[in-house]
C-alpha positions in Angstrom: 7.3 4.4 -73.5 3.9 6.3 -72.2 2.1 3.5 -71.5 4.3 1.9 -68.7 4.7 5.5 -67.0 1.9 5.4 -65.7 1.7 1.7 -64.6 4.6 2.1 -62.2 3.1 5.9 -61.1 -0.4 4.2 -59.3 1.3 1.7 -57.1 3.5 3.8 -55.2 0.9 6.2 -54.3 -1.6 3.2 -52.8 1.5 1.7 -51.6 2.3 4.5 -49.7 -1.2 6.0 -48.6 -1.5 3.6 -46.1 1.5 4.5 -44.4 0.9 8.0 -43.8 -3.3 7.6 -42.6 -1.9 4.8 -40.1 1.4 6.5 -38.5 -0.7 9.6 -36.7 -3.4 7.5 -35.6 -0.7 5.2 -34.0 1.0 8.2 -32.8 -1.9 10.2 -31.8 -3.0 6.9 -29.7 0.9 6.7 -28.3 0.5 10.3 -27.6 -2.6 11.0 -25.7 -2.5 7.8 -22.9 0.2 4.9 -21.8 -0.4 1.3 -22.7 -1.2 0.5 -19.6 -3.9 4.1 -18.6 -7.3 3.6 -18.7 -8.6 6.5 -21.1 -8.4 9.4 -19.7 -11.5 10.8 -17.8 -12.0 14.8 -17.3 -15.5 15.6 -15.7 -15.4 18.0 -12.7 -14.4 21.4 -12.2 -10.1 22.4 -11.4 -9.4 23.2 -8.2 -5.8 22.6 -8.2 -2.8 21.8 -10.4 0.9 21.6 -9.4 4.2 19.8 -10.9 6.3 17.3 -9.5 9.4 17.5 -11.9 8.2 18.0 -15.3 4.7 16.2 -14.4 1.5 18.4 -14.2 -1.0 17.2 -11.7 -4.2 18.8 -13.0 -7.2 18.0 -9.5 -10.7 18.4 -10.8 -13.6 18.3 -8.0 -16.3 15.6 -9.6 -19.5 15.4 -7.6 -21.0 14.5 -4.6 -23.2 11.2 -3.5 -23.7 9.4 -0.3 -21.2 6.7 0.7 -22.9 2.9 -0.5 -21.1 1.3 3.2 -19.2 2.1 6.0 -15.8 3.3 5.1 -12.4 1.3 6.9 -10.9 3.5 9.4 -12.8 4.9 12.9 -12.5 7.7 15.3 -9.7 6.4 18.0 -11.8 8.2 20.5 -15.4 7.4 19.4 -14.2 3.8 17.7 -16.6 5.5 14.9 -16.4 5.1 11.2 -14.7 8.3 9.8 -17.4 7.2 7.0 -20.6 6.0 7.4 -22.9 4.3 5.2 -24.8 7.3 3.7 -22.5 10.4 4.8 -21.8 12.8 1.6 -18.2 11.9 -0.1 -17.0 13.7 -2.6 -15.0 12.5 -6.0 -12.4 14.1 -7.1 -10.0 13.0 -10.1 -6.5 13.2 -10.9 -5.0 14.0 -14.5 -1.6 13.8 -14.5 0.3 14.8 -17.9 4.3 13.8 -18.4 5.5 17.5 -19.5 9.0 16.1 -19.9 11.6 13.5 -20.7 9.9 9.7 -20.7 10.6 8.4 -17.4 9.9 4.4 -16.5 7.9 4.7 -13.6 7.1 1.6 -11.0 3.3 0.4 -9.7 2.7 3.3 -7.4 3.1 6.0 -10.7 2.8 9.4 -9.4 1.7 8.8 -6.1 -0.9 11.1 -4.5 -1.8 11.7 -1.1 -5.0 14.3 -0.1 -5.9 15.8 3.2 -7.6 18.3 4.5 -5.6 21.2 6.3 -8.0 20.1 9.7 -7.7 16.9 9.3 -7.0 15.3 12.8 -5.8 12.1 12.4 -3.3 10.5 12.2 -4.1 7.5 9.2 -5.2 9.2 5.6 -8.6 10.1 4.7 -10.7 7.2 4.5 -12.1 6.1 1.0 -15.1 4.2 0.1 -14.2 1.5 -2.3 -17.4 0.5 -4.6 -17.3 -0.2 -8.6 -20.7 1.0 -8.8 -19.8 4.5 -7.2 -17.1 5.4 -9.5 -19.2 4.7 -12.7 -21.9 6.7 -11.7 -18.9 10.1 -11.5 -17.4 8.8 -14.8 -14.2 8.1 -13.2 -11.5 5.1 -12.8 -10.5 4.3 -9.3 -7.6 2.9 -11.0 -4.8 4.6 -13.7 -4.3 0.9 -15.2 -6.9 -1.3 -17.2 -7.0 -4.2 -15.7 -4.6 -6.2 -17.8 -2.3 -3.3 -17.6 0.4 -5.0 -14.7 3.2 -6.3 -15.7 6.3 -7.9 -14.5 9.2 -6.6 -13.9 6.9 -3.6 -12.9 8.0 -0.9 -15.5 5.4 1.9 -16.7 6.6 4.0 -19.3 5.0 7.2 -19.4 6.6 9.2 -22.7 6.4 12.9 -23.6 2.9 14.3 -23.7 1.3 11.6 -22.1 -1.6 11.9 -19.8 -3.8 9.3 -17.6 -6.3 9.8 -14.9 -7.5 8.2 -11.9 -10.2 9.6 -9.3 -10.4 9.0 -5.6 -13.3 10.0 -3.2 -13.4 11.2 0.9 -15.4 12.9 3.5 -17.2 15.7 1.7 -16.2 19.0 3.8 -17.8 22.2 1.7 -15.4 25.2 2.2 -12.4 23.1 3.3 -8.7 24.1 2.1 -7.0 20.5 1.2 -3.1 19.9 0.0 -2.4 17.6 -2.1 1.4 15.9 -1.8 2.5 13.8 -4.7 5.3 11.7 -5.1 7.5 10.0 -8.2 9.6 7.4 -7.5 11.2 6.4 -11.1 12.6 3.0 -11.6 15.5 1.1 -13.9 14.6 -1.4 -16.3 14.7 -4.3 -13.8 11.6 -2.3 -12.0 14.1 -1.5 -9.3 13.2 2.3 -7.4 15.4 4.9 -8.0 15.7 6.4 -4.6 17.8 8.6 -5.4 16.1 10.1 -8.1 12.6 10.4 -5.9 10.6 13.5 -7.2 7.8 15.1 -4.6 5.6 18.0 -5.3 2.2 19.6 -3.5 -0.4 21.5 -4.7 -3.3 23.5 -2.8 -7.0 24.0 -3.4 -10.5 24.3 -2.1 -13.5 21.7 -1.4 -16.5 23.6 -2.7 
């Protein structure tokens, strides 16, 4: 009888040690970004964060370079780029953090628009779109990886969950900027929930 005690006690333990060593890393993985989120990026310094709902917006100012081409929109008046080739930008990124109950949200995710409290026009603030630029700040210019869109066009984004994206403008040192964001959930069909439409705003300073 003492010999096959022990025979049946080994298994159980290396049948079950697996189990435990793989669950939190899949949940810690789960945990920290979507499915579809590049991994997060934090470099910068915060100069803002806000909620829309139970989402934290955490805005971090990145760094400064020159703009690699003319931007796309001009001065009405001047017919101007807003951006030239060579003008300062600056980068700032977005980490945004689901704080609540999972929500499915559509292509847009939490939508963010930035503007300086001057700013005269009517369009947004021109961006300059360039690969090369974002590497060099250590930021995405997109949430997704590129294999990340899907149809219908659902994004779950659980409890805890974060992701980041960066975006980069007219580098005004000193200027106050608001930042207004916007969720627009969706069903399972990737249909908008209008009705359920989420906005929040945040303030800070360009240093």
């Amino acid at each position: 009888p003492p010999p096959p005690a022990p025979t049946p006690d080994p298994p159980p333990p290396a049948d079950h040690a697996p189990e435990p060593d793989d669950a939190p890393a899949e949940t810690a993985t789960a945990g920290e970004r979507p499915d579809w989120a590049n991994p997060v990026a934090t470099p910068g310094e915060q100069i803002s964060t806000f909620t829309v709902g139970d989402v934290r917006v955490d805005v971090y100012q990145v760094g400064v370079t020159q703009a690699s081409k003319d931007g796309l929109f001009v001065d009405p008046d001047t017919n101007q780029p807003l951006i030239a080739a060579g003008d300062d930008i600056v980068f700032i990124n977005y980490v945004i953090t689901n704080e609540g109950a999972p929500i499915d949200l559509g292509s847009s995710l939490v939508s963010i628009d930035e503007r300086y409290d001057d700013w005269p026009y009517m369009q947004g603030m021109d961006t300059i779109v360039d690969d090369a630029l974002y590497e060099a700040q250590g930021v995405h210019d997109d949430a997704m990886h590129n294999q990340a869109y899907r149809e219908p066009s659902v994004y779950p984004f659980a409890t805890g969950q974060s992701y980041s994206y960066a975006t980069n403008f007219r580098y005004q040192p000193g200027s106050p900027i608001t930042f207004d964001a916007v969720i627009t959930p969706v069903d399972a069909e990737g249909e908008l929930l209008h009705d359920e439409r989420i906005e929040g705003e945040g303030t800070g300073t360009i240093s």
